[in-house]
N, C-alpha and C positions, 0 to 999 in steps of 0.2 A: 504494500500500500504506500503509496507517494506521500512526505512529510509535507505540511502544511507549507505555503511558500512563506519566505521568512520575507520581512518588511528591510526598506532600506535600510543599508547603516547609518545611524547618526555622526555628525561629527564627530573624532576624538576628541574625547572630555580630556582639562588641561588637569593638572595633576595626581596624587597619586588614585589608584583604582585596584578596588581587590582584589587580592595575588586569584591566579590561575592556578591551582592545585592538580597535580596527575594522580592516579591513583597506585602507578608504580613507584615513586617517585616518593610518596609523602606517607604516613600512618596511617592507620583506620581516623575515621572521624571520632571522638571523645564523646559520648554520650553520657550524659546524668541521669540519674533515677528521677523517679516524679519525686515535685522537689513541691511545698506549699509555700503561698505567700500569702499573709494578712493584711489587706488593703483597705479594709473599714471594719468598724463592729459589728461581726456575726459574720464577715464574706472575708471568704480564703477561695485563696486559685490557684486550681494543680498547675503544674508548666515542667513543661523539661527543657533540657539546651542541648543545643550539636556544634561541636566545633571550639577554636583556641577562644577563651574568654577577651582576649585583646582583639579578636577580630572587630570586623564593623558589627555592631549591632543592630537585627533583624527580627523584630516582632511578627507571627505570623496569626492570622486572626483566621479563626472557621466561622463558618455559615451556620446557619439555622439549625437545633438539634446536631453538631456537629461538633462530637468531640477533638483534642488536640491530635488524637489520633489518628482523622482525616487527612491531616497533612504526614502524607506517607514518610518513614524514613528514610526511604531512599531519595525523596525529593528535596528532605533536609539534609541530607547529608550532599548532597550536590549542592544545594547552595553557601554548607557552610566549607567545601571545598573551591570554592570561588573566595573564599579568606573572610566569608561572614560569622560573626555570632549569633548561632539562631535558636533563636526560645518561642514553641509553640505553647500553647495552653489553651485548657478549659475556658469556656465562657462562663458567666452565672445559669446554674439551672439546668448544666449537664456533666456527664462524667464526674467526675472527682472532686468540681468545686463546690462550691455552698451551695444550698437550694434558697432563691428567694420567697417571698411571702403574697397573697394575694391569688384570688381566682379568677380565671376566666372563663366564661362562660361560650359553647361553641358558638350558639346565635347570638354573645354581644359581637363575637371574634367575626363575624357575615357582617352584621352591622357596620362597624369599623373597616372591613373591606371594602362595602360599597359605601364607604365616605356618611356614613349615615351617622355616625359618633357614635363613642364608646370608650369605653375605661382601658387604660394599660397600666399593671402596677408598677410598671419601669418604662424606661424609652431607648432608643438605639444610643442620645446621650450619654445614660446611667451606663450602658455598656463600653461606649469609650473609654467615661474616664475610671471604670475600673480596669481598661488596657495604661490607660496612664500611672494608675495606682502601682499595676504591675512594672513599671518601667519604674517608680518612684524605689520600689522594692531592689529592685536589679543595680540601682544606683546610675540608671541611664537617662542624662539630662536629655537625650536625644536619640533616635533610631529610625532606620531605616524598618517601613510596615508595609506590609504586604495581605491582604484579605478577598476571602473570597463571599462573593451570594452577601450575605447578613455582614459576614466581615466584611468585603470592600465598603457597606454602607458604615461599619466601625471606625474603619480607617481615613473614610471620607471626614468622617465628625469629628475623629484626631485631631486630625488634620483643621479644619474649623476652630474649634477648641483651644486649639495649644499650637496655634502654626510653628512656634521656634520648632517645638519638640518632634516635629516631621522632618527628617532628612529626605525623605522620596518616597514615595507613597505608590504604589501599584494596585491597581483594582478589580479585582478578574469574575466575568460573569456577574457583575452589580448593576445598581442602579441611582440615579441621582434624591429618590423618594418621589419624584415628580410623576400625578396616577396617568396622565397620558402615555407614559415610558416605562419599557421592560415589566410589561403584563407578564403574567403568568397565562398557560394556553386553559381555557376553563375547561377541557377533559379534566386535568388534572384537582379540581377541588374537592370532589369528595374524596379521591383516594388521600391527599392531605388529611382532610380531616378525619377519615376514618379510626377506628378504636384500633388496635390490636394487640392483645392481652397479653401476658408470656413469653417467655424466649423466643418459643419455636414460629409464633406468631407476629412475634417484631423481625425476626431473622428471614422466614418467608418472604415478609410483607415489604421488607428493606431491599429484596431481591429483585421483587414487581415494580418498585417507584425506581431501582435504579437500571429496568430495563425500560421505562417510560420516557426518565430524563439524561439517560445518558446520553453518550454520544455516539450515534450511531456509524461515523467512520471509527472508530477505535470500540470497537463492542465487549461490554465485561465479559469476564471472567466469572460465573454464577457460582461457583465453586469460592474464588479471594472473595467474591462478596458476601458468600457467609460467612465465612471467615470472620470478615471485617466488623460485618452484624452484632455476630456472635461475640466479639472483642466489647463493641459498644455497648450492649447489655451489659455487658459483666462486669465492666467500669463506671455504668450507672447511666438510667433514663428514666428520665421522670415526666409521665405524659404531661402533667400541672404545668412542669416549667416547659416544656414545650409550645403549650398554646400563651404562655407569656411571652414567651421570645416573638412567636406569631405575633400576638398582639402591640410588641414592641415594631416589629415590623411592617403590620398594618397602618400603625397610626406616625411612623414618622414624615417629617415635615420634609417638604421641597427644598432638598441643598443647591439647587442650580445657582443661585445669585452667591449666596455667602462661597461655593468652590470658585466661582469667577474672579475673585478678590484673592486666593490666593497665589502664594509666589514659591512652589514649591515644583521637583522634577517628578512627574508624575508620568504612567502609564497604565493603561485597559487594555485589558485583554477580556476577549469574548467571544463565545462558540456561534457559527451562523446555523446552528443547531440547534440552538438552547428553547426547552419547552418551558422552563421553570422563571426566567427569568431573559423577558424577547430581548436582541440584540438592541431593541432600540435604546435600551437600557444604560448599555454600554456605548452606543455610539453619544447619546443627548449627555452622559458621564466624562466623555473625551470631549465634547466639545465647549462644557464649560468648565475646563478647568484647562487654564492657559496653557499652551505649548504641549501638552499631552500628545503621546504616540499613541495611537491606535491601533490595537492588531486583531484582528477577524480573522478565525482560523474556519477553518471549510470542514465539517463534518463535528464538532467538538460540539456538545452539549454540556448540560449542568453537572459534568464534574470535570477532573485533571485525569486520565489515565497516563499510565507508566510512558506511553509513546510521545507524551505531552511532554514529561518532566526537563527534558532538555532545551524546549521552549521557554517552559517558565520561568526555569533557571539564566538564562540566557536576558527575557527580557527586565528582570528583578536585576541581575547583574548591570547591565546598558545604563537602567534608569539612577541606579544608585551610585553609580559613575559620573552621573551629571549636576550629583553634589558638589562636586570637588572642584 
């Protein structure tokens, strides 16, 4: 199968840019055990790190219901062999970290979809700056973030937020909050919202939404995605904080104007496949936020497989270069 075609080179960024790593050449990558960080009263966040701690430091942010886990080791460890320090971690309200407080109900969670109002006991906000918290933890006045779905909307708000504290900001498969862009395909609502109780029935059921929204030039693996399933049960899911996160996602605000304003090296990346999240998403994402690359990859849907990870790597690399 033909790799996506890769976009122009950008100019050589003027100085220095994180080492290129071989894999003969240099050690395994350093891994940490899940490590906790206390960032407010009652909220701790799992996170591990890959790579020399003097590297660049690189925040990597998941999507929706989407433990740290998601972000494969092998795709961390390629980018902290590009000479980065890379710490993924738990959100609020999955895996490993604290569970927040407050319900949601599935008909306020429609309401709030279709703009009707509705309550959220959090907002995509309160999830930033516990990514800030977590960098306050690390002792990182500043880093280079990276987020996908939920997360590039995390990173977008960072970014917002705390402009110093954005070294370059990468967006992949997001959207600006704005409800004309990067709809969701309505096949896919009920299967969202549906119940599914148990192991064997989150592990099933995690199989069917990721042959819905995958990407259909790189087609899973049904076998690593139970796997993967099976990994995220057992580390924790909590359907509660799920439809919180939802509802943190339904009801955040329009960043188009406030990302216009700012002055940071940014990049999107986005599947011309994605059912979960339409590319419009991503394109109305690059075009308000100044000087952004855009990359539209041909067959990629709502997630990163393995065939991808040398993209990713690649375009995180380019844009974190354009710090310097």
């Amino acid at each position: 199968m033909a790799a996506p075609p890769s976009p122009p080179s950008p100019p050589a960024p003027s100085g220095p840019v994180p080492r290129r790593r071989t894999r003969s050449a240099e050690p395994e990558v350093a891994v940490s055990p899940e490590l906790f960080a206390p960032i407010a009263p009652g909220m701790e966040l799992c996170y591990q790190t890959f790579g020399d701690p003097d590297g660049e430091p690189l925040l990597l942010v998941m999507g929706l219901n989407g433990p740290m886990t998601w972000w494969d080791p092998q795709l961390c460890s390629m980018l902290a062999e590009q000479g980065f320090f890379v710490v993924r971690f738990d959100n609020r309200d999955i895996g490993r970290s604290s569970r927040a407080q407050g319900r949601v109900g599935r008909a306020a969670l429609v309401r709030s979809f279709l703009g009707l109002g509705g309550h959220a006991p959090y907002g995509i906000g309160d999830m930033a700056g516990d990514a800030l918290g977590l960098m306050d933890h690390l002792g990182w006045e500043s880093a280079h973030v990276a987020g996908v779905s939920m997360g590039g909307m995390i990173v977008q708000t960072m970014a917002i937020q705390a402009p110093s504290r954005v070294r370059s900001l990468t967006s992949i498969m997001s959207t600006t909050g704005r409800r004309t862009v990067g709809w969701q395909h309505p096949s896919l609502i009920p299967v969202l919202l549906s119940g599914r109780s148990g192991r064997e029935a989150y592990v099933e059921g995690s199989v069917t939404i990721g042959r819905l929204i995958g990407s259909p030039g790189f087609p899973q693996d049904d076998d690593a995605a139970r796997a993967r399933a099976a990994e995220t049960w057992d580390r924790g899911v909590s359907a509660a904080g799920t439809l919180r996160q939802m509802a943190a996602v339904v009801s955040q605000p329009d960043r188009s104007a406030r990302l216009a304003s700012l002055h940071v090296p940014a990049a999107v990346v986005h599947g011309l496949a994605d059912k979960m999240v339409h590319v419009s998403g991503g394109r109305a994402t690059a075009a308000a936020l100044p000087g952004a690359e855009l990359l539209l990859v041909e067959g990629m849907g709502h997630d990163i497989p393995p065939e991808l990870f040398p993209t990713i790597t690649d375009v995180v690399a380019r844009t974190a270069a354009r710090a310097r």
